[in-house]
C-alpha positions in Angstrom: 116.6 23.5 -47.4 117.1 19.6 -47.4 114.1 17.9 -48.6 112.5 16.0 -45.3 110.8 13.1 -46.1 108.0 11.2 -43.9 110.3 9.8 -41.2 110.0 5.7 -41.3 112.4 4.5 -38.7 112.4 4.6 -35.2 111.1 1.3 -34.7 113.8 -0.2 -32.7 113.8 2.4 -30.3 109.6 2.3 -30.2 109.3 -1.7 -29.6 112.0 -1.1 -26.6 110.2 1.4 -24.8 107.0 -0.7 -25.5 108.7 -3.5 -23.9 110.4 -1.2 -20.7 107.2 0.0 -20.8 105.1 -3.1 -20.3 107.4 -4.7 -18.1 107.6 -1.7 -15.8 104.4 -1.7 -15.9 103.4 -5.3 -14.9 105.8 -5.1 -12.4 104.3 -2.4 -10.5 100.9 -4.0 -10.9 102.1 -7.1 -8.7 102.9 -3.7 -6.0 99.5 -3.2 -6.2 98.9 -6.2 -4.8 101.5 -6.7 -2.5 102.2 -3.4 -1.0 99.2 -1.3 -2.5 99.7 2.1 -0.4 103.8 2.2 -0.8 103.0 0.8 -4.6 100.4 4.1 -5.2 102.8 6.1 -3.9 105.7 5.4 -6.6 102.9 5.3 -9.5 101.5 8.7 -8.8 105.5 10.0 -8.2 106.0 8.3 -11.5 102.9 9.9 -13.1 103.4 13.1 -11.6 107.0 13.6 -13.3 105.8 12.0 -16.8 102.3 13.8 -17.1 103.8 16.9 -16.1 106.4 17.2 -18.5 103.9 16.8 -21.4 101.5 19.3 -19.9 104.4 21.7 -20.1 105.4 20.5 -23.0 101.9 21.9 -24.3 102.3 25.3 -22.8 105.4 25.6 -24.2 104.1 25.2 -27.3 100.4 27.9 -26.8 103.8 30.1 -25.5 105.4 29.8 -28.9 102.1 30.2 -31.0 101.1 32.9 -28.7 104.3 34.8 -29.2 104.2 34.2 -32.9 108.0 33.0 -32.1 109.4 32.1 -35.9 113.2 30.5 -34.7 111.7 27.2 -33.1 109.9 26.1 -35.8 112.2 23.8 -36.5 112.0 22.3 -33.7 108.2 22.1 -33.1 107.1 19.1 -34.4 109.2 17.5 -31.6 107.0 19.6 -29.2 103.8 19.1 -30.8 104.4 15.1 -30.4 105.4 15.6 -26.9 102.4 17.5 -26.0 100.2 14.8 -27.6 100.9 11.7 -25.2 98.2 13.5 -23.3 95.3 11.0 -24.0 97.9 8.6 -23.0 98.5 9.9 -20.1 94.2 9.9 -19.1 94.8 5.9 -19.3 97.4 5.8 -17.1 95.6 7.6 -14.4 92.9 5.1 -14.2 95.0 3.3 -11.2 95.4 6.4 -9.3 91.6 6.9 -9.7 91.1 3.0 -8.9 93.4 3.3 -5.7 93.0 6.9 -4.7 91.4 6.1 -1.0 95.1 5.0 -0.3 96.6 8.0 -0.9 94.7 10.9 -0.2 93.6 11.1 3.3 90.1 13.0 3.1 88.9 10.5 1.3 87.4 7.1 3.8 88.2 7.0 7.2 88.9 10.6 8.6 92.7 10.7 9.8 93.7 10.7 13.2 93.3 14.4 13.9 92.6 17.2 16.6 89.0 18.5 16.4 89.7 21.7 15.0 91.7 20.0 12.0 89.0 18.2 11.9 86.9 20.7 11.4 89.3 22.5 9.1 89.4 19.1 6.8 85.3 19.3 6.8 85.4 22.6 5.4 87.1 21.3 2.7 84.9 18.9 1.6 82.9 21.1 -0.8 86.5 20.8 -3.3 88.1 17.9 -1.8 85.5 14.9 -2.4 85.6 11.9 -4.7 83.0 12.7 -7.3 84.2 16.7 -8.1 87.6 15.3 -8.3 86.7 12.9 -10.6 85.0 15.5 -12.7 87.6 17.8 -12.4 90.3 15.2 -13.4 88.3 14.6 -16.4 87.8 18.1 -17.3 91.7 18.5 -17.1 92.5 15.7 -19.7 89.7 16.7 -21.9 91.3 20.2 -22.0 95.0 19.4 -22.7 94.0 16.6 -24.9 92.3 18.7 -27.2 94.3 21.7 -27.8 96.7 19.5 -28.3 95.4 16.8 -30.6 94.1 19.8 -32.5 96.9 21.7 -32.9 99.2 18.4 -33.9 96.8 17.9 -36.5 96.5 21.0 -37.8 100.5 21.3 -38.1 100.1 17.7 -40.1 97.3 18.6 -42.0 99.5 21.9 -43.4 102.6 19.7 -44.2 100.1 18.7 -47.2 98.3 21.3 -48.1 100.1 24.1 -47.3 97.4 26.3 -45.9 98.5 30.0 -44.8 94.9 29.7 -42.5 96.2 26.6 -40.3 99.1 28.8 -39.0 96.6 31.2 -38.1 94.4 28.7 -36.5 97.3 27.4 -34.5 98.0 30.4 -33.3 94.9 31.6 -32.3 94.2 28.3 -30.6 98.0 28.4 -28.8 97.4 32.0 -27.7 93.8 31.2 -26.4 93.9 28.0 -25.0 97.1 28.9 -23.0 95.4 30.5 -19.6 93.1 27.5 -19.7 95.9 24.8 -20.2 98.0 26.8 -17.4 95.2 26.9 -14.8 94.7 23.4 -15.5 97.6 22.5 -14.5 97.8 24.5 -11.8 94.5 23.0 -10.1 95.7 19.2 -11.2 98.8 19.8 -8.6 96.8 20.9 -6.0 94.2 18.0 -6.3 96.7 14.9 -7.1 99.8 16.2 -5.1 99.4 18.7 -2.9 95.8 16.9 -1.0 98.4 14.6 -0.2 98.8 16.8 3.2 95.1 18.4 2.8 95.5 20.4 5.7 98.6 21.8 4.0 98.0 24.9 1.9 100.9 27.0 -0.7 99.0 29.5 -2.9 102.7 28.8 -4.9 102.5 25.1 -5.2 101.0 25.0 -8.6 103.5 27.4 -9.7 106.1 25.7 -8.0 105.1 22.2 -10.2 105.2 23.9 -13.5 108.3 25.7 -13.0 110.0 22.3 -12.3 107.9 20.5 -15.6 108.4 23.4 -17.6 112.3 22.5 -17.3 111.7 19.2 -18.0 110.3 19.8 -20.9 112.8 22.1 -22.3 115.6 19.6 -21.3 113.3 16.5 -23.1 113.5 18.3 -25.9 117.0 19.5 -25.8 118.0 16.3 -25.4 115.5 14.7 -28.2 116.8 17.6 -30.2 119.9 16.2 -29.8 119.5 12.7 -30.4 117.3 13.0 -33.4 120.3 12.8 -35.6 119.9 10.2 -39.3 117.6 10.3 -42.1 114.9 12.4 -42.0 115.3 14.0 -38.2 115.0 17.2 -37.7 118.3 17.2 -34.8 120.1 17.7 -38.9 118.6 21.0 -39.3 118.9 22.6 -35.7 122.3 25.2 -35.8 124.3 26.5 -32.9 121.7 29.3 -32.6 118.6 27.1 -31.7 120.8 25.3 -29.4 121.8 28.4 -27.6 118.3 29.8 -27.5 117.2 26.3 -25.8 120.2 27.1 -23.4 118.9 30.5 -22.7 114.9 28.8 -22.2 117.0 26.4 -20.0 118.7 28.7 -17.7 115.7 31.1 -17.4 113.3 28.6 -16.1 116.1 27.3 -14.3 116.5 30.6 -12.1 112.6 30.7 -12.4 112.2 27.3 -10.7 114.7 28.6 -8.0 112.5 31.8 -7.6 109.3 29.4 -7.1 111.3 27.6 -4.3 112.3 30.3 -2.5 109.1 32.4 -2.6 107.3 29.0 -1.1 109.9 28.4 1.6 110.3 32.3 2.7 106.6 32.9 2.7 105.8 29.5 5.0 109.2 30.0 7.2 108.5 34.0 8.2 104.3 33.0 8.5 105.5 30.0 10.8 101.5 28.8 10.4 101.3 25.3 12.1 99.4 23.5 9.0 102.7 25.1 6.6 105.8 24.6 8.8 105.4 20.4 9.2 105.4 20.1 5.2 109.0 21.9 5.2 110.1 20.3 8.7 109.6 16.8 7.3 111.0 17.4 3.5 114.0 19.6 4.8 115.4 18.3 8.4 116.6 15.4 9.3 116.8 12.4 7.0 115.4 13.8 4.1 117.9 16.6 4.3 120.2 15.8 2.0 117.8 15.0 -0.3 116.5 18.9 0.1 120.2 20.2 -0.5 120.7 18.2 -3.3 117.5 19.2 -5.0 118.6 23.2 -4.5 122.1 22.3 -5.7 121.1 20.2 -8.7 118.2 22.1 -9.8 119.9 25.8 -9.4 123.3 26.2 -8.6 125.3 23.5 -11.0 123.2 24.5 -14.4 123.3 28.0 -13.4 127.0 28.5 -13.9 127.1 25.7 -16.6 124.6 27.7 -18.6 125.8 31.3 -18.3 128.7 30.2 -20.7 127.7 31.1 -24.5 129.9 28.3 -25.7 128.5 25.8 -23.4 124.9 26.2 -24.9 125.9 25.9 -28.5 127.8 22.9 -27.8 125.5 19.7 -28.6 127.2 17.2 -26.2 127.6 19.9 -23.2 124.2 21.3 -23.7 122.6 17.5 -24.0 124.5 16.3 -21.2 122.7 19.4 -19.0 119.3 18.7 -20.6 120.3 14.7 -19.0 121.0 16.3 -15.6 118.7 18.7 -15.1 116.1 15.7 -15.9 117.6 13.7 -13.3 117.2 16.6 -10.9 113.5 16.7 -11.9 113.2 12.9 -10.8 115.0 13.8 -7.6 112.5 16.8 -6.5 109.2 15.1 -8.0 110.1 12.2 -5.9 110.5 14.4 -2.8 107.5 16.0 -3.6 104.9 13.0 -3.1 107.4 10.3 -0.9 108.0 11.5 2.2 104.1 11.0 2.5 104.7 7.2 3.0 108.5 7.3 3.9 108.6 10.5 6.9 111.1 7.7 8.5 113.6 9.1 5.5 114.7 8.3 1.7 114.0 5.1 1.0 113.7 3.8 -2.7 111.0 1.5 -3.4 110.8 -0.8 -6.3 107.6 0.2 -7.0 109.0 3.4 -7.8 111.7 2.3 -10.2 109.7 0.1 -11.7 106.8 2.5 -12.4 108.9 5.1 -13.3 110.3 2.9 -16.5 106.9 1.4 -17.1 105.3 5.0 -17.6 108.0 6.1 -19.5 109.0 3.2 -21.6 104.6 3.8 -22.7 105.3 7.7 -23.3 108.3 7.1 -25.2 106.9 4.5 -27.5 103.6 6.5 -27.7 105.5 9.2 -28.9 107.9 7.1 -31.4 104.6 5.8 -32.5 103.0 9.1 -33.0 106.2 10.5 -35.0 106.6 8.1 -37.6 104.9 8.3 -40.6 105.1 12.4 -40.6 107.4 14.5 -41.6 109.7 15.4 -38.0 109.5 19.2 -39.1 106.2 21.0 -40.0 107.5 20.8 -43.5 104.5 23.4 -44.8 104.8 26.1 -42.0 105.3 29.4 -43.9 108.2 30.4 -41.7 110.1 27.1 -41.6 113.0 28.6 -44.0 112.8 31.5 -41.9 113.7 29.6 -39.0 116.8 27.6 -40.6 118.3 30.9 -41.1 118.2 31.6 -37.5 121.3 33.1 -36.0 123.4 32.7 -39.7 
């Protein structure tokens, strides 16, 4: 195996997606005071697509230690360090905790509604009211956090010392933690998107927001994987065969996602429930109707057929340049997730959303670039890291 040193460089890269990051940021700050509602709007969007991608990132990672999966351990370290912007990511809330009374409707001023959605919003008052959100929030970034400070650290800790016990730790905690981390999520979707439209109600929405993260994570760190080519990276050490698996995790959660769509849209459309229909009648007629096609197209049908092909996963430009697209597709549906909210009129792009969108993540990409250097970019003391170059050869 080539020696892998502590990787050093990086810190072009870092200082401009500190600068993106802060600019984007400061930008969307003078939204706040100019158009605070529409401003909200494109920094929860923003947050939404960011935060979840290093949530899944995490359960991507309790999936591998759970599994006791040997072939990626190549590429973990990449996933450990994605999975770690967490605490970042419990800063960068604070404006949507600061400004939630503009975006969620049960909270202030009840909305112009009949009596009996009135009454309907009152009964959710027990779960949807400021201070158990608050705690609940807080409960959610103290759990992913954790695990996954914990298990970074312990992957460190064994590039050094070499302990047989940390692997067992890690995967005791991956395997554990996993349900806990995956319900957390779940229950973060319903409280910061989905109470958007309190009166709506999917018992497939949570699993319809980590099916869409859950590929953007695996495309991140495709295309990371693919990019972390030089001195020291571990994009050296990753063979045809990891790339294929990636384009297998790819097109599962792919057709997965697709599943998740489908099962939402065929349950509300044969119920035909007054509170479900409106959410799909404003997201899927009318203006934002091409939005909704290209969403099913971009998401589904395209990397479907692109990834069935063998040779196309191996391939590191094909496979990256999927990774690139299906992450574009992610921006596309997050976006139509939380917009039409504020824009029912039709598709409209803000600045505020642009410019948040860079600003949170130029911070999670220099966070990360910050928290890689200095370590080693593969857990260099993992007993089954030789194990896992030999993959496939």
């Amino acid at each position: 195996m080539k020696v892998m040193e502590r990787f050093t460089g990086g810190r072009g890269p870092m200082l401009a997606a500190a600068a993106v990051g802060a600019v984007g940021l400061g930008v969307t700050a003078v939204g706040f005071a100019v158009d605070t509602r529409r401003a909200l709007f494109g920094y929860l969007f923003a947050f939404a697509y960011w935060a979840g991608i290093a949530v899944a990132s995490l359960l991507l990672l309790g999936a591998w230690h759970a599994s006791r999966a040997r072939w990626p351990v190549v590429l973990r370290r990449m996933l450990e360090t994605m999975a770690a912007t967490l605490p970042l990511f419990a800063l960068l809330f604070l404006p949507i905790l600061v400004g939630a009374s503009h975006l969620y409707p049960w909270l202030g001023e009840p909305p112009p509604l009949s009596e009996k959605d009135l009454k309907k919003l009152e009964h959710k008052r027990a779960w949807l009211n400021q201070p158990f959100w608050v705690v609940r929030s807080v409960l959610y970034f103290a759990v992913w956090s954790g695990v996954g400070e914990f298990l970074l650290r312990w992957s460190r800790r064994q590039d050094d010392t070499g302990e047989l016990k940390l692997t067992q730790w890690q995967w005791w905690l991956g395997a554990g933690a996993l349900p806990l981390v995956g319900l957390a999520m779940s229950f973060a979707s319903l409280d910061w998107l989905m109470s958007l439209e309190p009166l709506f109600v999917s018992t497939v929405y949570g699993l319809y927001w980590f099916s869409g993260a859950f590929v953007g994570a695996l495309a991140m760190l495709t295309l990371a994987t693919t990019l972390a080519r030089g001195p020291n990276l571990y994009g050296e050490l990753v063979n045809d065969s990891h790339r294929a698996s990636l384009g297998k995790f790819l097109f599962a959660f792919s057709v997965f996602w697709a599943y998740m769509a489908f099962s939402q849209f065929f349950l509300i459309w044969i119920a035909n429930l007054p509170h479900e229909v409106p959410w799909y009648v404003l997201r899927a007629k009318g203006a934002w109707e091409p939005v909704a096609l290209f969403i099913v197209n971009a998401r589904f049908l395209l990397p479907f057929f692109v990834l069935l092909s063998r040779p196309f996963k191996e391939h590191r430009r094909t496979l990256a340049v999927t990774a690139g697209w299906l992450l574009l597709a992610h921006v596309v549906d997050t976006w139509w997730l939380v917009v039409p909210v504020v824009s029912p009129e039709g598709p409209r792009v803000h600045w505020a959303d642009v410019s948040a969108f860079l600003g949170v993540g130029g911070a999670a990409v220099a966070f990360t670039l910050w928290r890689l250097r200095g370590h080693a970019t593969v857990p260099v003391g993992d007993p089954y890291l030789r194990e896992s170059l030999r993959y496939g050869g």
